[in-house]
N, C-alpha and C positions, 0 to 999 in steps of 0.2 A: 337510502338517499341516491343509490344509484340508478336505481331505474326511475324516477323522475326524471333525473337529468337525462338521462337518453330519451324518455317520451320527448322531451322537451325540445329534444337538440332534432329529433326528427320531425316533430311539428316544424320547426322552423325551415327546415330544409325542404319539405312540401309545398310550406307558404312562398319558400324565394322559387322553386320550379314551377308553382303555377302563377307566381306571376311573372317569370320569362315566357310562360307559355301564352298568357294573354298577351302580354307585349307583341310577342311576333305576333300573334293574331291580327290585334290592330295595327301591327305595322305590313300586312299583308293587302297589297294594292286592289283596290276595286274596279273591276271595269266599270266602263259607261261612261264615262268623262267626255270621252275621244273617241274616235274609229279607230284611232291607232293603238289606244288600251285594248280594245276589242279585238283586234289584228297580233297584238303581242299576249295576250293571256291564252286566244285559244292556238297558237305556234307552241309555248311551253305547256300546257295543259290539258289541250281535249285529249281525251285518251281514244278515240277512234283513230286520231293522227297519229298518238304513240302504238295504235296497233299496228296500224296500215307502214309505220317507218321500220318496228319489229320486223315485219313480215319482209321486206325487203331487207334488212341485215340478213337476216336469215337465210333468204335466197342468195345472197355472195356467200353466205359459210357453205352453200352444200358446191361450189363452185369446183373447190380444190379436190372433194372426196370422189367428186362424179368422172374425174381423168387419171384419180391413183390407181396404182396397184392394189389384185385382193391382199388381204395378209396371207401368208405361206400356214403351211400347214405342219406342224411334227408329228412323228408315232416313234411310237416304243411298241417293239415284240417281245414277249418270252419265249420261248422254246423247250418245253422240258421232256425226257423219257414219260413220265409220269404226269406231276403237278408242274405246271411252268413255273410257278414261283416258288417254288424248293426244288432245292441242288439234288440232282439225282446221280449216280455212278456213273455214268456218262457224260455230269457236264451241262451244263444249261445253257442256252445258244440266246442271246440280247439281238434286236437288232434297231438299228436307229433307223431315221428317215427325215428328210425333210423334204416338202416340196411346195412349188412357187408357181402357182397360173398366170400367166403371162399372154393377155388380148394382144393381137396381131391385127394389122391393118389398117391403122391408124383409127381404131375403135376407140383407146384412152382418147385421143384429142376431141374427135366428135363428142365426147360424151360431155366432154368439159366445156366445149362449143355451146351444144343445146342448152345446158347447167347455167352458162353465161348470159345466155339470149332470153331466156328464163327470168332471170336474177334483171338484167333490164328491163323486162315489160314490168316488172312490179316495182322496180323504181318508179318508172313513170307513174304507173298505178299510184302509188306516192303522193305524184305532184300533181294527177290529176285530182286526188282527193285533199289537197291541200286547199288548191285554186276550188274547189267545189266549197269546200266549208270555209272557206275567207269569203268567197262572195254570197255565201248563207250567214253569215255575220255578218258582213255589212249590210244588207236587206233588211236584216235582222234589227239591226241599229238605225238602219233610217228610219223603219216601222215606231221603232221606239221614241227617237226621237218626235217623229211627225205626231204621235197622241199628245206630246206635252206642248208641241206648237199649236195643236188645233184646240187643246182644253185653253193654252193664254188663250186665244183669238176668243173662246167663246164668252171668258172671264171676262173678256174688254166689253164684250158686248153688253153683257149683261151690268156690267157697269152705268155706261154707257143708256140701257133703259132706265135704271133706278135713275138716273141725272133727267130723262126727258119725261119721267111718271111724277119726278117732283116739279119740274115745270108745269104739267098737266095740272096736277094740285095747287100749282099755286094763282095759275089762273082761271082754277074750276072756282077760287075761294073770291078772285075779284070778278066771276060772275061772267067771264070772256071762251070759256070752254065749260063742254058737259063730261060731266063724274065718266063719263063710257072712256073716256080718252083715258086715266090713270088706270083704270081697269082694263083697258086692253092693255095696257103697258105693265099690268101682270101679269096679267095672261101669259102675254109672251115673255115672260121671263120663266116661266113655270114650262113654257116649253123648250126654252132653251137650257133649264136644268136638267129634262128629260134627255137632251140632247149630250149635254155634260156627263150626263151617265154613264152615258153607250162608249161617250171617249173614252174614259175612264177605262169600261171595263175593256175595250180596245187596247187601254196602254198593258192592261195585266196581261193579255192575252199575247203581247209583244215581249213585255219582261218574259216569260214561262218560256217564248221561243226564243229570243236571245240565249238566254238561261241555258237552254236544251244544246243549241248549235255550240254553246262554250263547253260543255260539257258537268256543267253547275245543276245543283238543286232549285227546281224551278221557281222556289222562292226564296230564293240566294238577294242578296239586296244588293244593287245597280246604282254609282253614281249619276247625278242629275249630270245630262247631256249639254255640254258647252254650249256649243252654235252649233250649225250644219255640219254635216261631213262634207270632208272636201274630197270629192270621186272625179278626180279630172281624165276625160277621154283623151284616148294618144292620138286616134285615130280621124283624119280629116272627111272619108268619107266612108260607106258601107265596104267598096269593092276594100278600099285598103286597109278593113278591121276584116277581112275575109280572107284577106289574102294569106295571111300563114297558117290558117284552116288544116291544112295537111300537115302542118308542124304541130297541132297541138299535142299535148302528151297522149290524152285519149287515144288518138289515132297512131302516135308512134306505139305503144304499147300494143295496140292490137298488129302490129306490120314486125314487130319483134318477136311475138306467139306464133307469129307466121315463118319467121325465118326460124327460130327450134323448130317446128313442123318436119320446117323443108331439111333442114339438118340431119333430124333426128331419122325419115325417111332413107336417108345415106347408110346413117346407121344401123340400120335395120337392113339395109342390103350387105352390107360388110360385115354383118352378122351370119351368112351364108355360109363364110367362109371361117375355117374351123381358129379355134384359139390352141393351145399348146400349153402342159405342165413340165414345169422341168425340175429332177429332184436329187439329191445323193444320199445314197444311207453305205452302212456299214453293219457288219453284222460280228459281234464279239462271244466266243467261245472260249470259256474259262475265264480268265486274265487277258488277253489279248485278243488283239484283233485278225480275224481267220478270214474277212473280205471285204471288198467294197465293192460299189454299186452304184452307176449314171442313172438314171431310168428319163426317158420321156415319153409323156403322155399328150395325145393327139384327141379331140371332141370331136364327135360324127354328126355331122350337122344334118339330121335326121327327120327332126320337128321342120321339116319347109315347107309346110301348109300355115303352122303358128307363124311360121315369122314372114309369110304374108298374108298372112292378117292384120299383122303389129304393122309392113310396110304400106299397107291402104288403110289403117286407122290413123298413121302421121298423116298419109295426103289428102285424107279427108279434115284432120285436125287442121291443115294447112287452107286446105280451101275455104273451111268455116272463118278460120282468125283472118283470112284475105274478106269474104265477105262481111265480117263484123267490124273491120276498119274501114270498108265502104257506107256504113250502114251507119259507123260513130264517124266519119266525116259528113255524113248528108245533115245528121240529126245537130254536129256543130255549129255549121253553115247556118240550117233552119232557126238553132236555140239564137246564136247572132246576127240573122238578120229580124227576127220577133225582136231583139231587146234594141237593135240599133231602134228601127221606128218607134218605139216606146220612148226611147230617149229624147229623140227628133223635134215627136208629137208635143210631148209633154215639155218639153224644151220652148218650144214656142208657145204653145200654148201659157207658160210662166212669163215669159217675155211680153206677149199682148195684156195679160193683166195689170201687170207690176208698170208697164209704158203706158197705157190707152185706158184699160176697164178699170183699174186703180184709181188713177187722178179722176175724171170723168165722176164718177160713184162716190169721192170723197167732194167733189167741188157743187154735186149735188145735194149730199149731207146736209153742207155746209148752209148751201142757201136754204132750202127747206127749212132748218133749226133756225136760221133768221128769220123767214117769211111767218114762222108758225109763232115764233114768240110775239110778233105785232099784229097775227091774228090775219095773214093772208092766205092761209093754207090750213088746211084739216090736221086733223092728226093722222090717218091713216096714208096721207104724204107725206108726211111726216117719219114716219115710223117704217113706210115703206122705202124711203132715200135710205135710211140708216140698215135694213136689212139689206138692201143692194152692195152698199160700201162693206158690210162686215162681212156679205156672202163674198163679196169678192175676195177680200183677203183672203176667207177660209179655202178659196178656189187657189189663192194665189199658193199656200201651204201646202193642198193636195198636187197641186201639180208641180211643185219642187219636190215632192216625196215621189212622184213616178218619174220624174226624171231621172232622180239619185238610183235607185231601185234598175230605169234602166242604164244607167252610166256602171252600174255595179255588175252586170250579168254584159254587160260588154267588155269591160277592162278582164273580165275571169278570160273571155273570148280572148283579147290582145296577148293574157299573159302579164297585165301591169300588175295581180293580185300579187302583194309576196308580203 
């Protein structure tokens, strides 16, 4: 009877752990709702950001060891007539030692210096790749959202046919239009599912990259996207999204590899000059102790061809990390002034639709679906108003998706990403 009861008592004890294990599952948050889900899932999750933040701790741990002291060193001697480790007629002679190398010159501090200057460029390194995959997510997320704004838009449309292909019908049936009108108003509906496809396979094609940037299974499942993301620019004009360009972290990081360069070069000169060991031993015969012993040791600084090589390998490491902070501020400047006009363009370009080519295209629509029901217009003016109006919208969607897109790769610029 007893082992039933334990099968039993562990079946049950399986069943309550997996279902706390589901539980947390479903209680486990989905992105895609928000930008800001999007912005908080891959902060605690993509694991490039948890390497790129490892990788900087790490660089403040080697900080302290690059200024210490080496560890000292012990020896033990024997001494014997014979075997040193058996007592012979004479007595067996021990001797201790300890000794301690000791850099001179202010060699520990420089070293701790470069260690340090080190340990911040990969900070920055850090925050540049933080600001790079925040604003690869949100791209990411406009992208996505914008396929399920363009499949409504196309949905409407096609609505929208079915309602004027059954007007077609209904006045092919009182003899006032010909069957060609309901039939082109298949037509185009067969090509606007073709069209529906391509969104579609657009929006998966958007999951897979959101997916990728969060650091998710590409077919990881994505809450449906509220409204728009809200990406508001800080910046009033180009010059003054430009202007702390030489602040971005990019470029501090490469102006900190420059300054260990220039450091470490010191170090490499004050390497010339020799470091010093200093040590005491004693030496014990029989039972007691028969002497002692200062000793210092002096390095012959011999290798001076190596250690200028190592001093014009720093001032070449030096000049490279000086020209690569010229080269990641040109390329910053260049990435935001591309995304400012993108912004700009597209910016207005949303604003003439949604103000002028919107209303216009809908007050069109509108008369045309008048005129055609009493028989004053074709159906291919007809059909041709309502492709106007719905292409507009779908204009007015794509061009709030390259706004967002450049309002996203500008804010990375300004530093609003966080």
């Amino acid at each position: 009877m007893q082992a039933p009861r334990l099968r039993l008592f562990g079946w049950a004890v399986a069943s309550v752990l997996f279902a706390f294990s589901l539980s947390s599952v479903a209680a486990e948050p989905i992105p895609g709702r928000t930008v800001d889900s999007v912005r908080a899932w891959l902060i605690e999750r993509n694991p490039e950001l948890r390497a790129v933040g490892l990788e900087a701790e790490a660089a403040e741990a080697r900080v302290y060891p690059a200024g210490a002291l080496p560890d000292p060193s012990a020896s033990l001697t024997l001494r014997g007539p014979d075997v040193p480790w058996q007592r012979g007629e004479g007595g067996r002679e021990v001797s201790y030692a300890l000794r301690q190398r000791v850099p001179l010159w202010g060699k520990r501090g420089l070293a701790r210096t470069v260690a340090s200057q080190d340990a911040v460029a990969l900070g920055l390194d850090r925050v540049t790749a933080t600001r790079d995959l925040l604003a690869d997510a949100e791209a990411a997320y406009v992208r996505y959202w914008h396929a399920d704004q363009a499949v409504a838009v196309l949905d409407r449309r096609i609505v929208l046919l079915r309602q004027i292909e059954e007007i077609a019908g209904v006045r092919y049936a009182l003899g006032r239009a010909a069957q060609q009108d309901a039939i082109r108003a298949q037509v185009e509906q067969t090509s606007l599912q073709r069209e529906r496809i391509e969104r579609l396979a657009a929006k998966q094609e958007a999951v897979a990259t959101l997916n990728a940037v969060l650091g998710r299974r590409s077919d990881a499942p994505l809450a449906t996207p509220d409204e728009a993301p809200g990406l508001f620019v800080r910046s009033a004009s180009l010059a003054e999204a430009l202007n702390g360009a030489d602040a971005h972290p990019a470029v501090r990081s490469q102006q900190a590899r420059a300054e260990a360069a220039r450091t470490n070069v010191v170090l490499e000169r004050r390497n010339r000059f020799p470091d010093i060991t200093v040590g005491v031993g004693a030496m014990q015969l029989g039972n007691g102790i028969e002497s002692t012993e200062l000793m210092l040791e002096v390095e012959i600084p011999f290798q001076q061809r190596a250690r200028r090589e190592r001093e014009r390998e720093s001032r070449l490491l030096e000049d490279a990390a000086l020209a690569r902070r010229d080269a990641t501020l040109r390329a910053v400047e260049e990435s935001g002034a591309s995304a400012w006009s993108q912004w700009t363009s597209a910016r207005e370009r949303r604003a003439l639709i949604e103000n002028t080519l919107l209303p216009q295209a809908d007050a069109t629509w509108q008369s045309a679906l008048a005129s055609y029901q009493v028989g004053e217009v074709d159906f291919g003016t007809l059909l041709e108003a309502l492709n106007e109006w719905q292409g507009a919208d779908l204009a007015r969607v794509d061009a709030l998706r390259d706004e967002l897109l450049g309002a996203a790769a500008v804010r990375a610029i300004e530093g609003e990403i966080r």
